[in-house]
Each structure stands twice: as C-alpha cells, then as structure tokens.
Backbone bond lengths (Angstrom), bond angles and torsions (degrees), N, CA, C in turn:
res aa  C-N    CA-C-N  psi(-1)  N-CA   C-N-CA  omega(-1)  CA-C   N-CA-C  phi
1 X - - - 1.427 - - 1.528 109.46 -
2 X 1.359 104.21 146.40 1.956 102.69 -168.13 1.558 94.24 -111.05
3 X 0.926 111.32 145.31 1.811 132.99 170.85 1.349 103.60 -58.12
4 X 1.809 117.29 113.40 1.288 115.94 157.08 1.655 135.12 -24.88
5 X 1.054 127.51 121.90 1.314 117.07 175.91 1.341 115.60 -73.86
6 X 1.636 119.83 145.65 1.538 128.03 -160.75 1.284 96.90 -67.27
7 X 1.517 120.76 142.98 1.347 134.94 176.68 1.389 96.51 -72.46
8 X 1.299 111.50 155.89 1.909 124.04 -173.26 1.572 85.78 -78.82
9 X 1.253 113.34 144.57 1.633 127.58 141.19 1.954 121.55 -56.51
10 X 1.686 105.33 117.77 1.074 75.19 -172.98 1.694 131.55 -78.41
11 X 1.314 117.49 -172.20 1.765 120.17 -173.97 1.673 107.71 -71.99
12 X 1.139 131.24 168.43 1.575 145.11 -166.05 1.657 78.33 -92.83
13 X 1.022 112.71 175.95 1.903 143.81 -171.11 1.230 81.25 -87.24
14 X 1.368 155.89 -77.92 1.273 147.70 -100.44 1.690 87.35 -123.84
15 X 1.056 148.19 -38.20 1.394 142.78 121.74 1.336 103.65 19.11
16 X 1.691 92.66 -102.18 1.344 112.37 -166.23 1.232 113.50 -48.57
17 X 1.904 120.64 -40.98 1.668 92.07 177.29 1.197 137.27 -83.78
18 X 1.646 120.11 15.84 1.354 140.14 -171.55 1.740 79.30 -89.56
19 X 1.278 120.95 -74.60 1.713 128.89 -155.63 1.666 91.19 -50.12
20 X 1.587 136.12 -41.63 1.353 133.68 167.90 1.183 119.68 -51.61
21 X 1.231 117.02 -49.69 1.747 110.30 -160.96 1.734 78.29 -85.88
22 X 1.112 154.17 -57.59 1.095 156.53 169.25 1.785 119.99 8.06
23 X 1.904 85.60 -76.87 1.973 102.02 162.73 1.486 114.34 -82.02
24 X 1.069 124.49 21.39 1.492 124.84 -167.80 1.491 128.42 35.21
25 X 1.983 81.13 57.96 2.064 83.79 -178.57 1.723 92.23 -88.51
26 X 1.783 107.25 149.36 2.067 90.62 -178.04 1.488 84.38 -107.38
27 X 1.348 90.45 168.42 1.785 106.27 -141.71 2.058 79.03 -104.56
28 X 1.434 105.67 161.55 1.447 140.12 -133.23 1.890 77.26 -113.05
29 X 1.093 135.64 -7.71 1.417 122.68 178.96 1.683 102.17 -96.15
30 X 1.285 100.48 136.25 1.512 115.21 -168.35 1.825 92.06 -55.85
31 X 1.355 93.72 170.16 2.130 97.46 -154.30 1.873 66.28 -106.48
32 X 1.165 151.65 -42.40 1.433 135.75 -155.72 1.660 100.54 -159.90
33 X 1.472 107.79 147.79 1.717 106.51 -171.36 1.674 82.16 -70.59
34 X 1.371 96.73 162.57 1.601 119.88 150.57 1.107 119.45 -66.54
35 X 1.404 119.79 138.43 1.395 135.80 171.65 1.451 102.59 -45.47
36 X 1.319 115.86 -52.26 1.873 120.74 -157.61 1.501 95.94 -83.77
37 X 1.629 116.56 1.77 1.863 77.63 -146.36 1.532 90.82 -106.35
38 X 1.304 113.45 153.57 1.842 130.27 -153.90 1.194 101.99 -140.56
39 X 1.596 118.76 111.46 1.246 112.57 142.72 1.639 135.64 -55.07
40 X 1.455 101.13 154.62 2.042 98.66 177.92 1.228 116.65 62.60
41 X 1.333 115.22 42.21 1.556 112.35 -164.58 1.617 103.21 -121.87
42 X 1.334 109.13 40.90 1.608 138.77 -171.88 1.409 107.95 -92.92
43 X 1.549 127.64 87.10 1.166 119.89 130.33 1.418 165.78 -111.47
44 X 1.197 120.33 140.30 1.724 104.05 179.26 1.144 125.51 -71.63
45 X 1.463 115.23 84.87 1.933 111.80 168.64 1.032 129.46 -103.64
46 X 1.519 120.63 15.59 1.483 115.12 -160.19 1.647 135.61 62.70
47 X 1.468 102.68 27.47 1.538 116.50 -155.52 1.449 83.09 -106.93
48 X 1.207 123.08 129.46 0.908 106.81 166.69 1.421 116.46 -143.75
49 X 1.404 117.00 2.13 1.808 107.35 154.56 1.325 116.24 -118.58
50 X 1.442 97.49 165.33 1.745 124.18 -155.58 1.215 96.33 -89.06
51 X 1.318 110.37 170.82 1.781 127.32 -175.59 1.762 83.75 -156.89
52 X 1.341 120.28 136.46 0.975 139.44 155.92 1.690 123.77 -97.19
53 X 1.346 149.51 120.22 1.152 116.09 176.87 1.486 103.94 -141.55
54 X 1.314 137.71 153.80 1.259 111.53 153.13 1.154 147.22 -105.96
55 X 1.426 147.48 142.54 1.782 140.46 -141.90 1.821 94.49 -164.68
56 X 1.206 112.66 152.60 1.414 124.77 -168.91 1.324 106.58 -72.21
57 X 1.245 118.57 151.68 1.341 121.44 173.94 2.054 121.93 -31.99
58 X 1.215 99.54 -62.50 1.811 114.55 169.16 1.485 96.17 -31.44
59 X 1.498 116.19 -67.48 1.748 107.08 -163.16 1.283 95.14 -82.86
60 X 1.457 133.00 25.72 1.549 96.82 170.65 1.525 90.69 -112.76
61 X 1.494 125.89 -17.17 1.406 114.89 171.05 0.876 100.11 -81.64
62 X 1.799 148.93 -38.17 1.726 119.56 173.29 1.633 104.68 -48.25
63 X 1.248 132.45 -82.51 0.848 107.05 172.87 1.655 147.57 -5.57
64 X 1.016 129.10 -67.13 1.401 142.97 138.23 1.333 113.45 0.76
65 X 1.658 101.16 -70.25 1.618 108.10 -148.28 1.516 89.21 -112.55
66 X 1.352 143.45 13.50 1.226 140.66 116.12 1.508 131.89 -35.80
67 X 1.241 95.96 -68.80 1.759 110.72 157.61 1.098 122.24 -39.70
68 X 1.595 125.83 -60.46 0.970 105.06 179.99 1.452 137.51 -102.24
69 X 1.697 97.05 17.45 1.233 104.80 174.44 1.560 100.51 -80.41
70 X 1.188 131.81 -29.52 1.582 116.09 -163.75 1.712 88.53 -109.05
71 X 0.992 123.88 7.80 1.978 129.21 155.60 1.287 92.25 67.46
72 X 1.290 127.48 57.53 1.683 135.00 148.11 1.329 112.68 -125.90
73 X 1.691 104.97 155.95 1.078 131.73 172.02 1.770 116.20 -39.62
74 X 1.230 127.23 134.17 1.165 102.04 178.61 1.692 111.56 -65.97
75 X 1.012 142.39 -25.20 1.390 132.87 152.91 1.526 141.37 4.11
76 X 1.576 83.31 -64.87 1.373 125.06 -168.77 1.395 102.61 -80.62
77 X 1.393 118.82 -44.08 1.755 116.09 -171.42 1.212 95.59 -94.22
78 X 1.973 156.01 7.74 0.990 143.62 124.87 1.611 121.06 -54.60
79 X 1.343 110.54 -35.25 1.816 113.15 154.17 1.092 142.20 -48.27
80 X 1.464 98.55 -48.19 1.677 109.30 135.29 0.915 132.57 -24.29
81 X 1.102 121.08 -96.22 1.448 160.89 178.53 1.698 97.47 -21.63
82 X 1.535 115.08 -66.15 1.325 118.93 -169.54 1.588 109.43 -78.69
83 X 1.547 111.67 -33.61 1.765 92.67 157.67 1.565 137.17 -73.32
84 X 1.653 108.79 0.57 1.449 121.92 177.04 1.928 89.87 -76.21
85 X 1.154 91.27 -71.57 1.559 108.04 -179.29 1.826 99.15 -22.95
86 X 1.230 123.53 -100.27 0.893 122.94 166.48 1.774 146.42 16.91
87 X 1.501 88.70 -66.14 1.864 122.34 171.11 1.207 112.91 -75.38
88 X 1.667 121.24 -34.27 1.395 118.02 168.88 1.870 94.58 -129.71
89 X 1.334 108.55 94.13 1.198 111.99 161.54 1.809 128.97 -62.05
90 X 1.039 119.47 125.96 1.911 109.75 -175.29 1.688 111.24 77.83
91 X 1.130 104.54 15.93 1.231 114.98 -158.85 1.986 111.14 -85.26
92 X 1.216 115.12 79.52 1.445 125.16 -139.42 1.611 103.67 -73.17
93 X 1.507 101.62 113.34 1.877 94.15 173.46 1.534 124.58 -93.58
C-alpha cells in the first residue's frame, strides 16, 4: 500500500479572486443593492402568514418608504390600508 499524497494547502481569498476574474468566473456578490432591500426590518407582531403579490418596482418602493416612514411592519400598513379602504369605499386617489 502507497502513502496518500499530502492534500494541497488551500489559496488566500485574494488568490482566488485574481485566478476568478482571471477565467471570467462573475463573482456571487450582488452587482448593486436592491431598491427594496432594508436592513432591521424585524418585527414581532404575531403575523405570521405571507402574501406574495406582484406590483412594479415604483409601488414596491412606495410601499417600502411608506413603511418605514410611519416605522411599521409592512403588515401593519396593509391594515391600514384596508381599513382606510373600507371607511371611504370608491374613494378615488
């Protein structure tokens, strides 16, 4: 029986992303943040199911910056939203 050969040591980080950009692998870090995406946007409300929907970019940052202008969950400012609705039914904005 022959003696395993020593496993390679691996390369430093900065190595590897020279040998990447090198073969033109594109690198796994988002190319620009997202418009929507928010840190600290953690709350505990007891909410606990999802709604998926889809709406254009514009209403998903009103949305957003609705929320966090009045510092609620988006949850909570759809709660809103549907008891405004409600109080003035047809009520054209």
């Amino acid at each position: 029986m022959s003696p395993k050969p020593k496993a390679s040591k691996p390369l430093a980080s900065e190595q590897l992303e020279k040998i990447a950009e090198a073969d033109g692998f594109p690198s796994r870090q988002p190319a620009r943040p997202q418009p929507h995406a928010r840190k600290g946007r953690r709350y505990r409300t007891g909410r606990n199911q999802q709604i998926n929907i889809k709406a254009t970019s514009r209403v998903i940052e009103e949305l957003y910056k609705m929320a966090d202008e009045r510092r609620v969950p988006l949850g909570e400012l759809l709660e809103q939203a549907l008891s405004a609705l409600k109080r003035h039914p047809g009520g054209g904005a």
